[in-house]
C-alpha positions in Angstrom: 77.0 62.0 19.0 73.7 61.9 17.4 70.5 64.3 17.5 68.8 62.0 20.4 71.6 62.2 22.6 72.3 65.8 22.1 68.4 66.3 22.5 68.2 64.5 25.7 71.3 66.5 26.7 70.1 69.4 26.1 66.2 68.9 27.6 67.7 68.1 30.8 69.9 71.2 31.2 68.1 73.6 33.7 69.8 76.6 31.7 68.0 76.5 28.6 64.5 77.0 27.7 62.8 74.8 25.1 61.0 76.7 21.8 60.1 73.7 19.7 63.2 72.3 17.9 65.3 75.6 19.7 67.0 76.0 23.0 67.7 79.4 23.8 70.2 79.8 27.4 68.9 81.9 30.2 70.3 85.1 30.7 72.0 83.9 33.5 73.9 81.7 32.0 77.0 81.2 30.2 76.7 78.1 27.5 79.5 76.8 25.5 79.1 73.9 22.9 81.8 71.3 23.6 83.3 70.2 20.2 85.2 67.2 18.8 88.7 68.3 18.1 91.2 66.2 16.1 93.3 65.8 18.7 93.5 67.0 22.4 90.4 67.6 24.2 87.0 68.9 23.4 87.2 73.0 21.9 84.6 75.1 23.4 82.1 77.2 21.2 81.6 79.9 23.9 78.8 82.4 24.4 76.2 81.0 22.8 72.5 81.7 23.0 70.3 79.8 20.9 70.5 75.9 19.4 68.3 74.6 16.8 68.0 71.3 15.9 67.0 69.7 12.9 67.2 66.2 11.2 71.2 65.8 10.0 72.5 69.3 11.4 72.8 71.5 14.5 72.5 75.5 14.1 74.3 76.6 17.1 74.0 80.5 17.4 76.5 82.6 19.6 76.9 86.5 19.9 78.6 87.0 17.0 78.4 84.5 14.8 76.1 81.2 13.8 77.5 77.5 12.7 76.0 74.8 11.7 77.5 71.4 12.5 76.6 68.0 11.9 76.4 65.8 15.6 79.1 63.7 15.1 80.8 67.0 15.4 79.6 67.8 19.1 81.0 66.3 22.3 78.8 67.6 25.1 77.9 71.1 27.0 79.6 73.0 29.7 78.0 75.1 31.3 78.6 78.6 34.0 77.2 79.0 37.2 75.4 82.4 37.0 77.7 84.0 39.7 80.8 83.5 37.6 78.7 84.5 34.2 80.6 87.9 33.5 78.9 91.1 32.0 80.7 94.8 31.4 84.0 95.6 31.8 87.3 93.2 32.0 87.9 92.1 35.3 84.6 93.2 36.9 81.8 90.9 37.8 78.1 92.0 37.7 
């Protein structure tokens, strides 16, 4: 993938808000980054709240941590409905 296609994917994705060259999710959503895996499937990078793009590079920023990957790295989005977002304790919804 490339930073066009991954813009385009992102601008058209009703649960982030654009800020510039950042997306940051709504708090209503859960956002994982889909990534390109060696073999098998694409791996998820879960919880995340903010993406930045810039020219060569993606700074994707979950709870925890922050990476920064270069598009040919990135496979797509997937995104939760809000009802099946979880907050608080294992095994409860909000």
């Amino acid at each position: 993938m490339n930073r066009e296609l991954f813009e385009t994917i992102l601008s058209a994705e009703p649960a982030l808000d654009r800020d510039g060259d950042a997306f940051d999710v709504n708090r209503k959503s859960g956002l994982s980054v889909l990534l390109q895996a060696t073999s098998g499937g694409p791996v998820p990078l879960t919880r995340v709240q903010r993406i930045t793009l810039s020219d060569a590079i993606a700074r994707i920023e979950t709870e925890k941590a922050t990476y920064t990957l270069p598009y040919e790295h990135l496979a797509g989005l997937k995104v939760d409905r809000a009802d099946e977002v979880r907050t608080g304790r294992a095994g409860f919804g909000a």
